[in-house]
ZAMARGU-4260 file (C-alpha; in steps of 0.2 Angstrom, whole numbers, plus 5000, padded with zeros to 4 digits):
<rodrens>
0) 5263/5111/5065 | 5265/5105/5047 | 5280/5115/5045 | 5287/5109/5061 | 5286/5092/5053
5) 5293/5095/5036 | 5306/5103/5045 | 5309/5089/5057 | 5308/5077/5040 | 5322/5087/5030
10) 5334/5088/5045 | 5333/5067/5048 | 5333/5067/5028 | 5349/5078/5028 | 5355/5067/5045
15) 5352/5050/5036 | 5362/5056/5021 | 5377/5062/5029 | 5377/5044/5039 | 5380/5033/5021
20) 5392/5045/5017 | 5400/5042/5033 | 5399/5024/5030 | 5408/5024/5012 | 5425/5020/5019
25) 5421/5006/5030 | 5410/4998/5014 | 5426/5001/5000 | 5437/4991/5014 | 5427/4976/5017
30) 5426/4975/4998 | 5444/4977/4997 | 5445/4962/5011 | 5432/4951/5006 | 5426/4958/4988
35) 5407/4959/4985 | 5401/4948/4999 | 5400/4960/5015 | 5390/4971/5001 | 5379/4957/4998
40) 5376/4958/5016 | 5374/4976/5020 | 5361/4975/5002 | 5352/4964/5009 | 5349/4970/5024
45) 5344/4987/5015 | 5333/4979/5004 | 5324/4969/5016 | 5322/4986/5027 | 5316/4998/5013
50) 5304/4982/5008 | 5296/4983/5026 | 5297/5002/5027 | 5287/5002/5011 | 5275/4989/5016
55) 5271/4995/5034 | 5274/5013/5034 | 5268/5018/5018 | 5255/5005/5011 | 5247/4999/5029
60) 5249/5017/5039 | 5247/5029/5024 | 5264/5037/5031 | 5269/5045/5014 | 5282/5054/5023
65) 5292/5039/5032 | 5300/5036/5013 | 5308/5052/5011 | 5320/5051/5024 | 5330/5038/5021
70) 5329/5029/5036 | 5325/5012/5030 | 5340/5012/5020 | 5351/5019/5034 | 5343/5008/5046
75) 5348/4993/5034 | 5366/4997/5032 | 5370/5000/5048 | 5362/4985/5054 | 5371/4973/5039
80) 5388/4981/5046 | 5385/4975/5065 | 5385/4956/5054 | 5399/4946/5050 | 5404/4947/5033
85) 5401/4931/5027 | 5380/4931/5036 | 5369/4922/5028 | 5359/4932/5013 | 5346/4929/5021
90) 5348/4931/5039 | 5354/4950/5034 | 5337/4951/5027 | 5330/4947/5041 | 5339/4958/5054
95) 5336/4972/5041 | 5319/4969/5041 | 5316/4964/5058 | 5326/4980/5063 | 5314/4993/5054
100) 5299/4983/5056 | 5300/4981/5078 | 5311/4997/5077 | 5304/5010/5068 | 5286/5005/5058
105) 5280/5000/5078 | 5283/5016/5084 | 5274/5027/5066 | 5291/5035/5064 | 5308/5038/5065
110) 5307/5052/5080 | 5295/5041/5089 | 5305/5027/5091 | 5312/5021/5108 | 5323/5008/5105
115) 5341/5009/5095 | 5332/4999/5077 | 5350/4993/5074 | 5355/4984/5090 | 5336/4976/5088
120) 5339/4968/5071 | 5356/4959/5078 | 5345/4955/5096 | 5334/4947/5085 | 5348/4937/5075
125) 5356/4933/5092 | 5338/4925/5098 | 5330/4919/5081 | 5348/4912/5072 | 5362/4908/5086
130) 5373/4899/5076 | 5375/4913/5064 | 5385/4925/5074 | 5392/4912/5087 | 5413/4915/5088
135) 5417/4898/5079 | 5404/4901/5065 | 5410/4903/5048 | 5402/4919/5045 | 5416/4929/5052
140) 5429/4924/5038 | 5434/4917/5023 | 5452/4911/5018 | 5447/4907/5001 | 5442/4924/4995
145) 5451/4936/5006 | 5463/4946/4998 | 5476/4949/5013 | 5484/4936/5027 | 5479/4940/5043
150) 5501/4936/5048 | 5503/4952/5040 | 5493/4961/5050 | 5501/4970/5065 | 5505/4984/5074
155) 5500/5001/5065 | 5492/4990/5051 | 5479/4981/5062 | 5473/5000/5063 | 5471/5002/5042
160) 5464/4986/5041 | 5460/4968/5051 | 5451/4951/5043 | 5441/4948/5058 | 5425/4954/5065
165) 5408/4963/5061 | 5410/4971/5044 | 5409/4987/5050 | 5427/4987/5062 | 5437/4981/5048
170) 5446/4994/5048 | 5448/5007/5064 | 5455/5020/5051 | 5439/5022/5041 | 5429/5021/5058
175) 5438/5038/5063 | 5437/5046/5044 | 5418/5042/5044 | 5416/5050/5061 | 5428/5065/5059
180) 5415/5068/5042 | 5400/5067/5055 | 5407/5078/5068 | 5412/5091/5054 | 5394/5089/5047
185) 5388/5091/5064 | 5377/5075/5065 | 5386/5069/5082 | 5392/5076/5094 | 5409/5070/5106
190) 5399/5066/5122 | 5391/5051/5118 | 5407/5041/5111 | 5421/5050/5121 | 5412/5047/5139
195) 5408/5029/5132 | 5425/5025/5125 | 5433/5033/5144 | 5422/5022/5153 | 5426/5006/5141
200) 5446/5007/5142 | 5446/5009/5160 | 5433/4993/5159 | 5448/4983/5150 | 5462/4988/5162
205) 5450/4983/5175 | 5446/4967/5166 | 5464/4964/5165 | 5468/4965/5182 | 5456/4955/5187
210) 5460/4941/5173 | 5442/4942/5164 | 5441/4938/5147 | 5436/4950/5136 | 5431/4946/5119
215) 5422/4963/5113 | 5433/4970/5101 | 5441/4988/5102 | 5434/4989/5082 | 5416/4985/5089
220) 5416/4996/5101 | 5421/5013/5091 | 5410/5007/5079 | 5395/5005/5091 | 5401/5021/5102
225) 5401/5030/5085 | 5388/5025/5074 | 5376/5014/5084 | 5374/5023/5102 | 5374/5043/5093
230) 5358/5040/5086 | 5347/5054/5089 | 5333/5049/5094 | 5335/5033/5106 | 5348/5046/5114
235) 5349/5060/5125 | 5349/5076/5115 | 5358/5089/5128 | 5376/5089/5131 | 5377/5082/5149
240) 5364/5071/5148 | 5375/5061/5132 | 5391/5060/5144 | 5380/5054/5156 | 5371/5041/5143
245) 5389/5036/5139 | 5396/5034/5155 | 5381/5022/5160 | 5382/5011/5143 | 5401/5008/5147
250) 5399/5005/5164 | 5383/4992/5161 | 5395/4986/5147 | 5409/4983/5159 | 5396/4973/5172
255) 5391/4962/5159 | 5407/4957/5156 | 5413/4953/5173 | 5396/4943/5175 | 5402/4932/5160
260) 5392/4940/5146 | 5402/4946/5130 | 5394/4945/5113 | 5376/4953/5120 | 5386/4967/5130
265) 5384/4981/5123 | 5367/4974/5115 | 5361/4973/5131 | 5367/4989/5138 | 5361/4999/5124
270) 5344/4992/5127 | 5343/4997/5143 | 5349/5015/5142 | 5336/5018/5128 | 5323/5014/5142
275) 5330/5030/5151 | 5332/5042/5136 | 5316/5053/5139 | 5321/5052/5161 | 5339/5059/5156
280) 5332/5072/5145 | 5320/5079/5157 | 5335/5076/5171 | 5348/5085/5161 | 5343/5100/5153
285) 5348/5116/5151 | 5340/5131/5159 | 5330/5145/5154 | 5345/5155/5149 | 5352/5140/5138
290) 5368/5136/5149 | 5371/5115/5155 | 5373/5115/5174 | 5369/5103/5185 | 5361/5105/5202
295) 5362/5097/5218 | 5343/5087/5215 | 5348/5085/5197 | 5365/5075/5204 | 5352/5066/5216
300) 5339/5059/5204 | 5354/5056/5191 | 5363/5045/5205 | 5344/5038/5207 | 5343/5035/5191
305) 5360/5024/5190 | 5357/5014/5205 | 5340/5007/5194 | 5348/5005/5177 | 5363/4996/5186
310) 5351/4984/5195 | 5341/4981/5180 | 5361/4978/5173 | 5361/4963/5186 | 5345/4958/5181
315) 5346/4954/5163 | 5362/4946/5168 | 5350/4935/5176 | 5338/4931/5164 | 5351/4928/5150
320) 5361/4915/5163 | 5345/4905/5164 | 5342/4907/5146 | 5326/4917/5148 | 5331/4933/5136
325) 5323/4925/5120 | 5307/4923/5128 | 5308/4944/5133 | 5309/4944/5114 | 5293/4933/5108
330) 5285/4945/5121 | 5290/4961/5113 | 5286/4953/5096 | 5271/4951/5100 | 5269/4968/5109
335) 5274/4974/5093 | 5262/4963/5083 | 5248/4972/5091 | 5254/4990/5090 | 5255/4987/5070
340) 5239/4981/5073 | 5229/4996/5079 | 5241/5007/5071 | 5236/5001/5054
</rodrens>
């Protein structure tokens, strides 16, 4: 059992690693854009998440372990790049530390988590600071220190490098270096952001047709396909059951657009998939001899499956109409509260 552990430990140590590596190209261009301030952002973030780690997992659990892997700083920098790049210091802090305390110190552990720690810490900017990350705030950009003019941005360029949006799509480029370094290092796989980038595009033509405005970006969306929704363990681990994870998070994306909800979207959808990771993985799994197929019941209860994660789609559509959403989020701080509690 101990080895099993300090295996499982090295391999999320060796994962978390290989993620800031991946991560270096998108962090040299938003200093490129907007000098040191995005880095101020994503360090803060990091700070504040290694500070609760430390402080939670270490000093109040006796988890010596939690520290080695990384994850607090992962968790902190992938949490300050889903920020816009002029956030508040100290609103980064708080989604970083927000995002590993409710995400990961709750649960004793990065592989006992169950929700994604980085869409939490934005949820809980979204609830707790609104104003921060609304489209007309003056988070998102900064005329006086950026370095290039958004009129000479077009065509192939806007794909190099854009001024505008979390810091992490400021440039598509860097997104696809990062990721080809993760598939090569073999920390992601293609089924998660191929099925969800499929189901996204075919969202937009859709949206399109119907003349629904779209205001998710295609930079946050390959950032979130590729570095937010892989993560491995608020997501399926077999190969059907990640296309099927995919599919679903596009699709509840898609829904929540067409019922008027744009900046939350994927927030939401993420959210809700998580719920269903342990279902999909016992659902989809390969059989006895190793190969993925799907039978005829497994295509019944994944259909079954759907039909709920779609109506619960409709029903957080509901509660964020009538404003309701935050006080689902008092409610889980306080679950949260009182799982630190007996976990201490």
């Amino acid at each position: 059992m101990f080895r099993k552990k300090k295996e499982l430990q090295e391999n999320i140590t060796k994962a978390n690693i290989d993620i800031l590596v991946s991560l270096l190209p998108m962090l040299l261009v938003a200093f490129f854009i907007y000098e040191t301030t995005p880095l101020l952002v994503i360090l803060s973030a990091v700070g504040a998440s290694e500070a609760i780690d430390v402080i939670f997992s270490l000093i109040i659990q006796k988890n010596k372990g939690t520290l080695k892997d990384l994850s607090g700083i992962t968790i902190g920098a992938l949490t300050g790049l889903v920020l816009a790049p002029f956030t508040p210091l100290y609103v980064a802090a708080f989604a970083g530390a927000m995002a590993t305390l409710f995400g990961k110190a709750v649960y004793r552990g990065t592989d006992k988590k169950i929700f994604n720690p980085v869409i939490l810490g934005k949820l809980f900017v979204l609830t707790f600071f609104p104003a921060v990350l609304a489209p007309n705030s003056q988070a998102w950009t900064n005329s006086q220190v950026m370095k290039i003019s958004g009129q000479n941005i077009t065509g192939l360029t806007s794909f190099i490098i854009v001024d505008r949006g979390i810091i992490g799509e400021l440039s598509i480029a860097a997104m696809v270096i990062g990721a080809i370094y993760l598939i090569l290092r073999t920390k992601i796989t293609w089924h998660i952001p191929v099925s969800f980038f499929v189901t996204i595009f075919f969202g937009y033509y859709i949206a399109a047709a119907y003349n629904i405005n779209v205001v998710t970006t295609l930079g946050e969306i390959i950032f979130m396909g590729i570095f937010v929704l892989t993560d491995s363990f608020t997501t399926p681990r077999h190969g059907l059951g990640k296309v099927f994870f995919g599919f679903l998070a596009g699709l509840s994306t898609i829904i929540f657009w067409f019922l008027g909800i744009n900046t939350e979207s994927i927030i939401y959808s993420v959210l809700i998939l998580n719920l269903f990771t342990r279902p999909i993985n016992t659902i989809f799994k390969p059989n006895v001899f190793g190969v993925e197929s799907v039978s005829f019941a497994e295509i019944i209860q994944g259909i079954g499956l759907a039909i709920i994660i779609v109506i619960l789609v409709f029903a957080v559509s509901y509660l964020h109409t009538f404003g309701f959403v935050p006080y689902i989020v008092y409610i889980y701080v306080v679950y949260g509260i009182w799982r630190l509690y007996n976990n201490r």
